[in-house]
C-alpha positions as CSV (number, residue, x, y, z in Angstrom):
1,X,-13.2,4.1,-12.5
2,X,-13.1,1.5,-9.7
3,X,-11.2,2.5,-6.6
4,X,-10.0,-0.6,-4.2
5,X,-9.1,-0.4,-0.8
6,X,-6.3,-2.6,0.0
7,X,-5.6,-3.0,4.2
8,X,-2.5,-4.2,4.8
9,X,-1.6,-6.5,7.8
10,X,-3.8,-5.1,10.2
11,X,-2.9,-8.3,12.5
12,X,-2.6,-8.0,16.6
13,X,0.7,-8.6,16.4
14,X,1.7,-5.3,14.3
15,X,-0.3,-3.1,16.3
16,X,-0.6,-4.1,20.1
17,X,1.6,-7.9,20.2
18,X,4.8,-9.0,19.3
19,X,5.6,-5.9,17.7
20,X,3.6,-3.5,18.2
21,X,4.0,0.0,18.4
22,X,2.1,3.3,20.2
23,X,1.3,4.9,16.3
24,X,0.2,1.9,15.2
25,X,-2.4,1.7,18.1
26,X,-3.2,5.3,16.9
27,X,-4.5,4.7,13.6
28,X,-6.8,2.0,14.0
29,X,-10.1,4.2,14.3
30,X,-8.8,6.0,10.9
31,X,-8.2,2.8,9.4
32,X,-11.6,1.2,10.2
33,X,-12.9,5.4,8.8
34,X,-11.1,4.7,5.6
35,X,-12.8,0.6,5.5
36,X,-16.0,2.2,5.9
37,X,-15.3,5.1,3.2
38,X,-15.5,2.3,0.4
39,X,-17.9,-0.4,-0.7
40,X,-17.5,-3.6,0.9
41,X,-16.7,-5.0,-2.6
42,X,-13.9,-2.9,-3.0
43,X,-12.1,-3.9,-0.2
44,X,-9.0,-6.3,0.0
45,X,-6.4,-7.1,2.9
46,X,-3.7,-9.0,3.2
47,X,-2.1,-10.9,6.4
48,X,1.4,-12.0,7.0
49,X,1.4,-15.6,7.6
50,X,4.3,-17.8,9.1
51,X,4.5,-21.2,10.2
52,X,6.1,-22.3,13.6
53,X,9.8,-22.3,11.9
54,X,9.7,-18.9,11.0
55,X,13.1,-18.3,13.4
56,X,14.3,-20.6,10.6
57,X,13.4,-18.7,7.5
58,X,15.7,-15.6,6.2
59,X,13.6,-13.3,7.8
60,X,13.5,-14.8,11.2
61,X,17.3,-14.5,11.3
62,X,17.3,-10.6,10.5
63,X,13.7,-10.3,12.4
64,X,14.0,-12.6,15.3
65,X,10.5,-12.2,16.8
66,X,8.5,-15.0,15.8
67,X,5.3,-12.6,14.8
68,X,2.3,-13.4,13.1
69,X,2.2,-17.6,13.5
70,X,-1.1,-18.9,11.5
71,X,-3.6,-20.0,13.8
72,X,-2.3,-17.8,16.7
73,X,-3.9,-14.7,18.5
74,X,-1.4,-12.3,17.0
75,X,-2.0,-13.7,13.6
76,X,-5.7,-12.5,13.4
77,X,-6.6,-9.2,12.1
78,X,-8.3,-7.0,15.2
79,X,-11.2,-7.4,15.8
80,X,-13.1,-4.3,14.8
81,X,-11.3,-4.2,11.9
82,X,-12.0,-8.1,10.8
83,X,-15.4,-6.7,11.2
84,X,-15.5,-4.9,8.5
85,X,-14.0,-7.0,6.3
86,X,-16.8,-9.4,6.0
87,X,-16.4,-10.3,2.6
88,X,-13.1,-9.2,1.3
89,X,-10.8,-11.2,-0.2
90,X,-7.9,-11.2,2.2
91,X,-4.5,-12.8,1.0
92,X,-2.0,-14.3,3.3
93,X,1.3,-13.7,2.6
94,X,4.6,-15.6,3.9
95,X,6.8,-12.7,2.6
96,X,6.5,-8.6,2.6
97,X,4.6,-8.0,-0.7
98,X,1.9,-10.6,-2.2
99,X,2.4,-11.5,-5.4
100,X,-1.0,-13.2,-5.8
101,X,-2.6,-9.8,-4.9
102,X,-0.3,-7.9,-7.5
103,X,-1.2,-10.6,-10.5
104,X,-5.3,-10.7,-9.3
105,X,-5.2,-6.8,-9.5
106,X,-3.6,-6.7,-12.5
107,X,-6.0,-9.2,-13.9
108,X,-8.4,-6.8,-13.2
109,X,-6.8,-3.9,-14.4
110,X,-6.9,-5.3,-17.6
111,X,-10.2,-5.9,-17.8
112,X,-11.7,-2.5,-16.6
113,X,-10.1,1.1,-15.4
114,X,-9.0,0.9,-11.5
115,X,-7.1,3.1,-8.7
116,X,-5.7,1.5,-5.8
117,X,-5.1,3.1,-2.1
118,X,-3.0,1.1,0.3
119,X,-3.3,1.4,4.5
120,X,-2.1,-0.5,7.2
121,X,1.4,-1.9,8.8
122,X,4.3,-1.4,8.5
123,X,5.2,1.4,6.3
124,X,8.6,0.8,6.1
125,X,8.2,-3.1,5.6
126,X,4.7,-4.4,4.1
127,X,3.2,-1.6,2.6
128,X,6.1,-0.1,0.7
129,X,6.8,-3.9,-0.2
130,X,2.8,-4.0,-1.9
131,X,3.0,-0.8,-2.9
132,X,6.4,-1.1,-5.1
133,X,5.2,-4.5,-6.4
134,X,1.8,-3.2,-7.3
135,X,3.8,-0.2,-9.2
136,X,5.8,-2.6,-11.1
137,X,3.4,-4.9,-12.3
138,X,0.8,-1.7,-13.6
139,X,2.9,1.0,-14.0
140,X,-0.2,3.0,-15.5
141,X,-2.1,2.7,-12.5
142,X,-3.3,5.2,-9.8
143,X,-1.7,4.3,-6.6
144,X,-1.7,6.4,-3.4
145,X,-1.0,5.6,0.2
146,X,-2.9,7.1,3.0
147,X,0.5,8.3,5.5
148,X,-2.7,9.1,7.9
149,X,-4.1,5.2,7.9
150,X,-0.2,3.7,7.9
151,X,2.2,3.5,10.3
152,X,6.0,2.3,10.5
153,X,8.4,0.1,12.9
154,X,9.8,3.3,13.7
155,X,8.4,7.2,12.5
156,X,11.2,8.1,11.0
157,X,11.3,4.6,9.5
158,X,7.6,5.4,8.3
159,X,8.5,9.0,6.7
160,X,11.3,7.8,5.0
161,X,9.1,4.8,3.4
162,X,6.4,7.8,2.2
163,X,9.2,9.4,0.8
164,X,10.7,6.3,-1.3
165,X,6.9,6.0,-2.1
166,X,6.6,9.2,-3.6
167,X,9.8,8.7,-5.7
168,X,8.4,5.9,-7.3
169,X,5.0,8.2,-8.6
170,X,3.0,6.3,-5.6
171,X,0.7,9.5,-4.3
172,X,1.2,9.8,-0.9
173,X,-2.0,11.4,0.8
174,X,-2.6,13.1,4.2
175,X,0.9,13.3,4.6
């Protein structure tokens, strides 16, 4: 059985910019833990990618804090996390989930046995999003969430994402 990492939106802007928050700060060292706990090969990230009219787009009206603009400082991964991805295949993604992620993996999931664990930012936003979308495209595979490598706009925001998680048979781990 293959077990992939999948390190979602581990970008500046989530953790320390634009909107950044004091947990998400606090799980960066378990986040580049859990990077390091796997082989480099089975590592995959995502990044959320917008252009300069994001304040146009749906979800610059509802979210209106232009976040994550390719090419800018807050659109790169951190540093010692980017690091450790030397090699993965990272997907950038103008929306929450990543449907190109969901049909690669499940491309591979039908060619040999896989489990997939999700980290990274936002709970409530992103990695539910990923998490949901992986679900529904291989309803037969092992998914799991590390609560201790993730954290949420808000931490009720982030318990209450775990919780829709785990009502949807995603295993929710160091909870």
């Amino acid at each position: 059985m293959r077990k992939i990492l999948i390190v979602i939106d581990m970008q500046n802007d989530f953790i320390d910019a634009a909107l950044g928050t004091k947990e998400a700060v606090a799980i960066v060292e378990a986040v580049r833990e859990k990077i390091r706990s796997y082989p480099a090969a089975d590592v995959i990230a995502t990044m959320d990618t917008h252009t300069e009219q994001y304040m146009e787009t749906q979800e610059g009206k509802y979210l209106p804090v232009p976040h994550c603009i390719r090419g800018s400082e807050g659109w790169q991964i951190r540093s010692d996390i980017a690091e450790l991805l030397t090699g993965a295949k990272i997907y950038e993604k103008p929306t929450f989930g990543s449907t190109a992620m969901a049909a690669d993996l499940k491309a591979l999931a039908d060619q040999e046995e896989i489990e997939l664990e999700l980290v990274g930012l936002c709970t409530d936003i992103c990695v539910v999003s990923n998490a949901l979308l992986l679900k529904a495209v291989m309803p037969e595979v092992k998914i799991s969430v590390d609560a201790s490598c993730c954290a949420g706009v808000t931490p009720e925001k982030h318990l209450a994402a775990l919780e829709t998680m785990r009502s949807c048979q995603i295993q929710v781990l160091n909870a």
